[in-house]
Residue frames relative to the residue before (quaternion, step in Angstrom):
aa qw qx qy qz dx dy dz
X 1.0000 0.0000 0.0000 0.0000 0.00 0.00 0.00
X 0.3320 0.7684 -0.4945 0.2340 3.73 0.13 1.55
X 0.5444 -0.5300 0.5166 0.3947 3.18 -0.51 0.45
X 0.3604 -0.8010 0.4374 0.1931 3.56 -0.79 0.59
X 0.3440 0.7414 -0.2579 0.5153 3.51 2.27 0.02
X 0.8035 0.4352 -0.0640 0.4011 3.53 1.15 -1.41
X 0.4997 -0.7672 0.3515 0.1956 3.34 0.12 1.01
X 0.6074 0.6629 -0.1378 0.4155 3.46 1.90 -0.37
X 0.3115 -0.6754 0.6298 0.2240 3.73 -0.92 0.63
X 0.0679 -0.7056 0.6443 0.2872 3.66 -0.59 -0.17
X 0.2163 -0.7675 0.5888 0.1322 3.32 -1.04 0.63
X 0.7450 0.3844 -0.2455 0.4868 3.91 -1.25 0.42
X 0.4827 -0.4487 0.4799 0.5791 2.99 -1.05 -1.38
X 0.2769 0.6079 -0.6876 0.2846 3.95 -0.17 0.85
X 0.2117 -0.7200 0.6585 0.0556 2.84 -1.78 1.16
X 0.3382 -0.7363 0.5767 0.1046 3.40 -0.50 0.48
X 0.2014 -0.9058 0.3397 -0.1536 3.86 -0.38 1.45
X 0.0814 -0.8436 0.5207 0.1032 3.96 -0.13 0.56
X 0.2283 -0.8585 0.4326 0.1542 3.04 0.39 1.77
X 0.6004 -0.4921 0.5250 0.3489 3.66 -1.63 1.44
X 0.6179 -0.5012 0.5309 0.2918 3.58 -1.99 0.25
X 0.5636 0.6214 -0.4046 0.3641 3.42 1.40 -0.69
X 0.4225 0.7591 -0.3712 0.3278 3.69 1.20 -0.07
X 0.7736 0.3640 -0.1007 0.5089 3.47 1.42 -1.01
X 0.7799 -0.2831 0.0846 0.5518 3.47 0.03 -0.61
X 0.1448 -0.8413 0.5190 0.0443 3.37 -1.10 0.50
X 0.4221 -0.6388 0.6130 0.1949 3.65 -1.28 0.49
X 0.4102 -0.7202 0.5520 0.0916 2.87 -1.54 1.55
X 0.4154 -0.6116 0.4091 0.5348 4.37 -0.07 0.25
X 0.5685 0.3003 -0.6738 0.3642 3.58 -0.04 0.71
X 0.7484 -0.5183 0.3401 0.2359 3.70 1.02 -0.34
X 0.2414 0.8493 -0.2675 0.3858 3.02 2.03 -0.13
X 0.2292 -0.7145 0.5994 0.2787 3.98 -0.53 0.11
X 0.1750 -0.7832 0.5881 0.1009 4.04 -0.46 0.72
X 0.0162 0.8710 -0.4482 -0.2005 3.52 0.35 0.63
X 0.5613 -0.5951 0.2189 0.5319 3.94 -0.84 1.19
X 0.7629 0.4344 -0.4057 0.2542 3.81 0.08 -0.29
X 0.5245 0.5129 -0.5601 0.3849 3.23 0.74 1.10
X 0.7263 -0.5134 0.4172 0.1868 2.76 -1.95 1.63
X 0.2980 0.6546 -0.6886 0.0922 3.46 -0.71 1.48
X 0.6820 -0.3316 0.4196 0.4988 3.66 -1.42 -0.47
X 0.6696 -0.5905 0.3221 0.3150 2.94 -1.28 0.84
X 0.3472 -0.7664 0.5405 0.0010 3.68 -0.61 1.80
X 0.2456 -0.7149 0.6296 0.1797 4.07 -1.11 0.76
X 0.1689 -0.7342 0.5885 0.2934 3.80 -0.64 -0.41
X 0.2524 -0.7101 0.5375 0.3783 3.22 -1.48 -0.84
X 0.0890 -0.7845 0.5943 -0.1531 3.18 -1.11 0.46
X 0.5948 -0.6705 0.4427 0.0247 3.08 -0.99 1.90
X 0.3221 -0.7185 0.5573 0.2634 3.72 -1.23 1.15
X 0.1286 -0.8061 0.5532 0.1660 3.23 -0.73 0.39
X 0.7549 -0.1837 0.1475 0.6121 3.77 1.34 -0.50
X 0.3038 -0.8154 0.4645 -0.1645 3.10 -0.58 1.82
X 0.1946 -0.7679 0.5481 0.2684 4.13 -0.44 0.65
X 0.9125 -0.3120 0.1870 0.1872 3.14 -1.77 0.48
X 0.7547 0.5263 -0.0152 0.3914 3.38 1.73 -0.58
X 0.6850 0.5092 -0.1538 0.4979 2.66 2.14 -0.44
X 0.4827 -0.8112 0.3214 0.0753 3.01 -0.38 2.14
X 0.8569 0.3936 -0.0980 0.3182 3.28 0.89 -1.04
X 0.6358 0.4194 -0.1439 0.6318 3.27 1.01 -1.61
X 0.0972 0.7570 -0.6408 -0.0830 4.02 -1.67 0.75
X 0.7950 -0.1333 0.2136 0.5519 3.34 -1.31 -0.25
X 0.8665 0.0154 -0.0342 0.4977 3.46 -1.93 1.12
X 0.4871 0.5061 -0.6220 0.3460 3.91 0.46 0.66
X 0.4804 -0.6294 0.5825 0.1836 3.37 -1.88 0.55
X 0.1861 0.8788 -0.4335 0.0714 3.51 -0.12 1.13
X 0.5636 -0.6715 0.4035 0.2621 4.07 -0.77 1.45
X 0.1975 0.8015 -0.5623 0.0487 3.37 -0.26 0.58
X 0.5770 -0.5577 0.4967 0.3306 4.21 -1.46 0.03
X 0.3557 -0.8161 0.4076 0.2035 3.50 -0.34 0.91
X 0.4977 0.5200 -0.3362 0.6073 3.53 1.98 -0.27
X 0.7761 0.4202 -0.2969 0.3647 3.63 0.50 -0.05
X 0.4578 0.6127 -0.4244 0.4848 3.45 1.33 0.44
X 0.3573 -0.4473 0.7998 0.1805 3.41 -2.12 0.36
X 0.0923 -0.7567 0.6289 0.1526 3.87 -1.21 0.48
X 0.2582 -0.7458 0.6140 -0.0090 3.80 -0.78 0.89
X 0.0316 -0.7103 0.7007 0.0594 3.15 -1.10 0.87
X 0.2114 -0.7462 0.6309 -0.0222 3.39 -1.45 1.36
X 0.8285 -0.1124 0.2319 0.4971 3.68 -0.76 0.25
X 0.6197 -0.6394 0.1565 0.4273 3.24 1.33 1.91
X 0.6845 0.2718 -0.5271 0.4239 4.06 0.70 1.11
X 0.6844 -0.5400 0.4536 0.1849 3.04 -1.74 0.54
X 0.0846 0.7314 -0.6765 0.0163 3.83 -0.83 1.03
X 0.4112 -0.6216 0.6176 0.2512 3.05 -1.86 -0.13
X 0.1341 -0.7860 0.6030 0.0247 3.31 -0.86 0.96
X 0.0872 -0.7746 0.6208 -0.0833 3.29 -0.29 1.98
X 0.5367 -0.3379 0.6761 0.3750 3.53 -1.71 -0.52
X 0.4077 -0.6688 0.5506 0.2888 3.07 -1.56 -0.12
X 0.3878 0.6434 -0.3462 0.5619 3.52 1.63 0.29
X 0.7807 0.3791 -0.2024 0.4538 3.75 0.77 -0.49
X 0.4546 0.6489 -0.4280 0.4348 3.52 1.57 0.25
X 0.3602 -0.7765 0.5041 0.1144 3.82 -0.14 0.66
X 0.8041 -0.4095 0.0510 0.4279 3.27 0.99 -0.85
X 0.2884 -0.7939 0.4402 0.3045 3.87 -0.04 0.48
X 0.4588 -0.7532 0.3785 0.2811 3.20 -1.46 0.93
X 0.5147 -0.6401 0.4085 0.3981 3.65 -0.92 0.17
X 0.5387 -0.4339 0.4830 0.5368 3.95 -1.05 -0.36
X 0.5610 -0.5193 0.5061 0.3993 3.31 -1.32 -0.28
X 0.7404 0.5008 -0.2456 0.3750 3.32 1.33 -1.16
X 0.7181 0.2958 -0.3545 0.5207 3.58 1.48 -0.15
X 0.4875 0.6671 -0.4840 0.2883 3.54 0.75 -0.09
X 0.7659 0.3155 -0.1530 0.5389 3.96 1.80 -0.64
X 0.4653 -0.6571 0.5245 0.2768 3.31 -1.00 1.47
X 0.4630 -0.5232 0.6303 0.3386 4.06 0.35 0.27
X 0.5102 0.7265 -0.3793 0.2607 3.77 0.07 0.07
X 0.0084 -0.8916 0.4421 0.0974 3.80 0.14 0.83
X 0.0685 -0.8172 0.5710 0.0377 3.76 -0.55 0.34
């Protein structure tokens, strides 16, 4: 399960990740700039599969999955940055939009 772009085999269960922008700074809803080196509680991100090895049961291609930025290995590939996690360190995967709602209106 690789993208076919990526020069890379994945082996095991490692997943290999395009980490979201939300990694760096961020904006609070009044609009505020948070820059990443301020001192909060410990923060997860997300961050896109891009190519997955033979073992990993759960998480697949183009899913959106929550992971711990202190627990990652970073890889550079044809000059961009990924994250190269286990599949044991994925916290949680997102749903679609289209199955995550029962279409239901009250």
């Amino acid at each position: 399960m690789a993208d076919a772009a990526l020069p890379i085999r994945m082996l095991h269960d490692r997943i290999l990740l395009e980490s979201s922008a939300e990694a760096g700074e961020r904006k609070s809803s009044a609009g505020i700039v948070i820059p990443a080196t301020a001192s909060m509680g410990r923060r997860l991100v997300w961050g896109k599969v891009v190519a997955a090895g033979p073992h990993v049961r759960q998480a697949n291609l183009g899913d959106t999955v929550l992971y711990d930025p202190e627990e990652l290995a970073e890889v550079e590939l044809e000059g961009r940055a990924y994250v190269l996690l286990r599949e044991r360190d994925v916290h949680a995967i997102s749903e679609p939009a289209e199955q995550s709602s029962s279409g239901m209106y009250l």
